[in-house]
C-alpha positions in Angstrom: -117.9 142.5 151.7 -119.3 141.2 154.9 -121.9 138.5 155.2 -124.2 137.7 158.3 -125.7 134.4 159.7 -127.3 133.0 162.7 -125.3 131.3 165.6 -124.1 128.0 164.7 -122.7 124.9 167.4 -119.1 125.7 166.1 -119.3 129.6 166.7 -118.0 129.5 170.2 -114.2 129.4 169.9 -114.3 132.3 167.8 -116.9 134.0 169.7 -114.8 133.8 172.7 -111.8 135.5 170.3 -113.7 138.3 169.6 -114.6 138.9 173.1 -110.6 138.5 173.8 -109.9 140.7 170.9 -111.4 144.0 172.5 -110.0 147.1 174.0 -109.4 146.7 177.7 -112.7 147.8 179.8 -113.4 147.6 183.2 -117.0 146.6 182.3 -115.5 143.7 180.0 -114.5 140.4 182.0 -111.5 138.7 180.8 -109.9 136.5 179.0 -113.1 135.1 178.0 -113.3 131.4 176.7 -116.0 129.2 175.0 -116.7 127.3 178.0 -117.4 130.6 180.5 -120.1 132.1 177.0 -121.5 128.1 176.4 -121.9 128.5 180.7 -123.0 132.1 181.2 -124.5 132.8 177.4 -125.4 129.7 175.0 -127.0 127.1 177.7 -130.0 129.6 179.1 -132.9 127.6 178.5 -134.3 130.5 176.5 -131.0 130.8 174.2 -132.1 131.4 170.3 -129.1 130.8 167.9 -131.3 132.7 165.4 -131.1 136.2 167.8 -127.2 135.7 167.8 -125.9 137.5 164.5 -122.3 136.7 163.8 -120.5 139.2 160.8 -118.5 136.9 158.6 -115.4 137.8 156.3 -113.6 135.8 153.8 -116.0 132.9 155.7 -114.4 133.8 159.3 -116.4 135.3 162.3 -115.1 139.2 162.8 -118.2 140.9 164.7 -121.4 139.7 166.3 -124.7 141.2 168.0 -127.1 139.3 170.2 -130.1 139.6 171.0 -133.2 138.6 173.1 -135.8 138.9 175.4 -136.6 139.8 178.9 -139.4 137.8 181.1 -143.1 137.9 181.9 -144.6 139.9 184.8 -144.7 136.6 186.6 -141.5 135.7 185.7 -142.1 132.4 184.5 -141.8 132.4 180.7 -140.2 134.9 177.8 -142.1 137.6 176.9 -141.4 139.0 173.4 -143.0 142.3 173.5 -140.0 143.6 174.5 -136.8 143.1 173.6 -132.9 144.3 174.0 -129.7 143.7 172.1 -127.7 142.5 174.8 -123.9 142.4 173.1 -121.9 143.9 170.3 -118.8 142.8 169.5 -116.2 143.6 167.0 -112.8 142.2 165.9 -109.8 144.9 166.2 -109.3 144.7 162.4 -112.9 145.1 161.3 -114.0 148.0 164.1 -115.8 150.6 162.2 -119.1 152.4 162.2 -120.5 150.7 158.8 -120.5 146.9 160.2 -121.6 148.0 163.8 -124.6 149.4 162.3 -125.4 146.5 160.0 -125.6 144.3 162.8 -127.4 146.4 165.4 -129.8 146.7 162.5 -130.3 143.2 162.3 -130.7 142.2 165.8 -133.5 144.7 165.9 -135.1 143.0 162.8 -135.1 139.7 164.8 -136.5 141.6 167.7 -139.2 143.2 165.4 -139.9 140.1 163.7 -140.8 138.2 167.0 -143.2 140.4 167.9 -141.0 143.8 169.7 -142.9 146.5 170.7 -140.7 148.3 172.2 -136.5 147.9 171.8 -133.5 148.4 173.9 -129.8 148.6 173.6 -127.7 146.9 176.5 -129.4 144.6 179.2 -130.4 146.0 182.4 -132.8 144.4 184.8 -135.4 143.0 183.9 -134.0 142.3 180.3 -131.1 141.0 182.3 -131.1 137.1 180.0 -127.2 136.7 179.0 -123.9 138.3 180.4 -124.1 139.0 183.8 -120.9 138.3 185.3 -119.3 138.5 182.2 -120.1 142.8 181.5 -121.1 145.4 184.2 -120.9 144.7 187.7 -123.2 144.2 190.0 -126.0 143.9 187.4 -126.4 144.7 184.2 -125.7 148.4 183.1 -127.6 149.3 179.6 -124.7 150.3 177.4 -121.6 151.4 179.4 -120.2 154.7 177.8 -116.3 153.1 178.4 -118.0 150.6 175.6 -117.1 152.8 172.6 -118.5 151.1 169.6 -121.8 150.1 171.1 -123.0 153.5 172.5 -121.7 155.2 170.0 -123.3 152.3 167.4 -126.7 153.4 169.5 -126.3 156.9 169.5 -126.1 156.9 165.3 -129.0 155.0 165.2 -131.1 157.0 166.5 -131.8 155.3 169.9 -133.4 157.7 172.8 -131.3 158.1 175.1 -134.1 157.6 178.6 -131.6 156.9 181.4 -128.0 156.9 182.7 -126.8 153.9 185.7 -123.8 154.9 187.8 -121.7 151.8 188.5 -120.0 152.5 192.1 -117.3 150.4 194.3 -116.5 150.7 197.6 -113.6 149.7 199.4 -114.3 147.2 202.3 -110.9 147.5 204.1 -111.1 151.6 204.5 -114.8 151.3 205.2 -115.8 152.9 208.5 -120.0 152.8 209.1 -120.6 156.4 209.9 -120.9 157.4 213.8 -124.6 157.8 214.6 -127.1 157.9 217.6 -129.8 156.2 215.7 -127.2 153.7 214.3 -126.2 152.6 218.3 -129.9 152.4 219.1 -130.8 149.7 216.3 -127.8 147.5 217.5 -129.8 147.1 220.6 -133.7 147.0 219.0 -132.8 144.2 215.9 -130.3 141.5 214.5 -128.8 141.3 211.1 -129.1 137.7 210.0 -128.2 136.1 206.9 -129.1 133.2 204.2 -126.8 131.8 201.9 -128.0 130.2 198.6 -131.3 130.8 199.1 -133.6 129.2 196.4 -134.7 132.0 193.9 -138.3 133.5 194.1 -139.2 133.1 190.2 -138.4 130.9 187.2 -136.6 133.9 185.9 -134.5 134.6 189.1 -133.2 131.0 188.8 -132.1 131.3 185.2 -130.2 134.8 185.2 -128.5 134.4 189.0 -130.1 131.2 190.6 -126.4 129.3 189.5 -124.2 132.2 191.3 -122.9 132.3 194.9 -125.2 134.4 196.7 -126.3 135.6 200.5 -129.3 137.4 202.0 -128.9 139.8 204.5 -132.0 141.0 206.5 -132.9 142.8 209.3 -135.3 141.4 212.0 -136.5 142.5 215.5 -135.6 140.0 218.5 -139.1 137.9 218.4 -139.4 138.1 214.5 -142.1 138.9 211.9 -141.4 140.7 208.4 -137.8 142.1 207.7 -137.4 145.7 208.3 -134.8 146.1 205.6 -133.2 143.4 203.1 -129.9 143.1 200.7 -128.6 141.0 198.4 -124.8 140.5 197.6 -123.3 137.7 194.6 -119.9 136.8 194.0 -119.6 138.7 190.2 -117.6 136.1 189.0 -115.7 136.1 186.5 -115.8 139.7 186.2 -114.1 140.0 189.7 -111.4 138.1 188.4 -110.5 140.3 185.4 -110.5 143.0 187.9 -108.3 140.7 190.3 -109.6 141.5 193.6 -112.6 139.6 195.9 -115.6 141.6 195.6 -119.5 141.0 196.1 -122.3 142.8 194.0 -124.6 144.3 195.8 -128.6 144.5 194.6 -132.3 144.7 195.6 -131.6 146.8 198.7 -134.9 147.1 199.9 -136.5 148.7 203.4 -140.4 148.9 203.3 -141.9 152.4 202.7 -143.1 152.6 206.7 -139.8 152.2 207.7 -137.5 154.6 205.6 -135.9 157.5 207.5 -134.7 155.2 210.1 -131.5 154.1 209.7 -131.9 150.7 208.8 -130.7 150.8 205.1 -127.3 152.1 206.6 -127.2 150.0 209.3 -128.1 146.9 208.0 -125.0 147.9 205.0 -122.9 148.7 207.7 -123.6 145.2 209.4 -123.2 143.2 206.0 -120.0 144.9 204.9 -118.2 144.3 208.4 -119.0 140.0 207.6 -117.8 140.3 204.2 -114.3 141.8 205.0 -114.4 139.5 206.9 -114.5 136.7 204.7 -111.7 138.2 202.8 -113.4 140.3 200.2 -112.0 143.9 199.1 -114.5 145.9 197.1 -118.5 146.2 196.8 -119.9 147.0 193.7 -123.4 148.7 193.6 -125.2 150.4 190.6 -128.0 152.7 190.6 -129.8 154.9 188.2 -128.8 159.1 188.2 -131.9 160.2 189.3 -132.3 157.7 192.3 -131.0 160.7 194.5 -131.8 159.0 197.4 -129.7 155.8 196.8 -127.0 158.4 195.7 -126.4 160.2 198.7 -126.8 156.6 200.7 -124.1 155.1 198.9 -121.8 158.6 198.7 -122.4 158.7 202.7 -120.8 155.2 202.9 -117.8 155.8 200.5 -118.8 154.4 197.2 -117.1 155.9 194.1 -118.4 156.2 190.6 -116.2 153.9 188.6 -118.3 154.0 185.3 -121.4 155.0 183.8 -124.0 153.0 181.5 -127.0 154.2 179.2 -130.1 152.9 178.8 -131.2 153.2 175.6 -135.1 152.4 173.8 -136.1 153.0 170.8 -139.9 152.1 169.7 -140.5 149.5 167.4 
């Protein structure tokens, strides 16, 4: 028989075993210790120990699910009408379809409880709280499909299935910016320039990926004004590590409606890969959703390959 409590101070060791316990996965960083989930996981200003829900047997942790919130519109507080179960976890020995269930059901109880209109399985942006770095990539996918007990823990619960997110890599040292006349004209008409650290915009920016290494790149015309086009890459530590190679996540690639059909998105990528190679690192890791065609063929243009897939799955509360 299994019992279930909420997080306690002394939990994390044998969180971190759990997490150390499961099937290899790209999407999975490891080895995972207390002191990376206390860093990345328990010290989020916004952490509840009572949305953590750790499985016990003969009194020792063996699964747990977690989970929480996303932000406001403004970004500056939690808002609880919607909610996600960000993680869960299984020990080898006690992997089965009966437990899984029991404790996706009770992280959607919490949820409910606290006011959930609306629920979600995985995080992906903006109910992006807890574990980036530590499961993805470049953001946070919904439930990847390589995670086996979790989608298929979803699936059997009836969650909707409203979304798929291909997780892509590209390979900086083979990368070649496609051969272009439009391409050689920007290089003469604007400058890519670049911010590192850059203070986040929101309350909620700060918490989630204010405390990782991250750099701006923009593109600007000679005697200034707005950006044409805009990216942002992070270091997707300690995930990059697992994978043991230097890579940067890529996100919010952005070029203003008025100036799409230009160029610039591929040009101002082209321009940021070239300085990151530079600076040693191997791979880029982007993620979009399916049926952002657009962003698709960008990214297939430029050499990305799908690596892995996530779901996004919702089920009303």
């Amino acid at each position: 028989m299994y019992q279930f409590r909420s997080f306690r101070n002394s939990d994390p060791p044998r969180l971190a075993e759990i997490w150390r316990d499961q099937p290899p996965q790209r999407g999975l960083a490891q080895p995972v210790t207390a002191g990376l989930l206390e860093q990345l996981v328990f010290s989020k200003p916004y952490f509840d120990p009572a949305g953590l829900i750790v499985a016990l047997h003969d009194n020792a942790p063996v699964g747990f699910a977690h989970a929480g919130f996303g932000p406001n519109e403004e970004e500056t507080a939690i808002c609880t009408e919607t909610g996600t179960t960000y993680q869960l976890l299984l020990r080898r020995d006690h992997r089965n379809a009966a437990l899984a269930g029991a404790l996706l059901a009770r992280s959607e109880t919490y949820l409910r409880d606290r006011g959930a209109k609306v629920i979600y399985a995985g995080g992906i942006r903006p109910l992006n709280a807890f574990y980036l770095g530590l499961y993805g990539g470049s953001e946070l996918p919904g439930v990847l499909t390589s995670d086996a007990i979790f989608y298929e823990t979803c699936r059997a619960a009836n969650y909707r299935e409203i979304d798929r997110v291909n997780v892509l890599l590209l390979d900086l040292p083979t990368f070649r910016l496609p051969i272009a006349r439009n391409l050689r004209q920007l290089r003469r008409e604007v400058s890519c320039q670049e911010t590192l650290m850059p203070p986040p915009p929101t309350w909620w920016e700060g918490c989630t990926i204010g405390a990782f290494e991250r750099v701006h790149f923009f593109l600007a015309r000679p005697h200034g004004g707005v950006a044409l086009a805009d990216v942002w890459f992070w270091d997707v530590e300690p995930l990059s590590s697992s994978w043991g190679t230097a890579a940067a996540g890529m996100f919010d690639l952005y070029v203003p409606a008025d100036q799409r059909r230009k160029g610039l998105a591929t040009f101002l990528l082209g321009e940021a890969f070239d300085r990151l190679r530079a600076r040693g690192l191997l791979h880029v890791e982007a993620q979009t959703m399916q049926h952002n065609a657009p962003a698709l063929a960008l990214y297939q243009k430029l050499g990305f390959q799908q690596v892995d897939e996530g779901v996004v799955y919702r089920k009303d509360a």
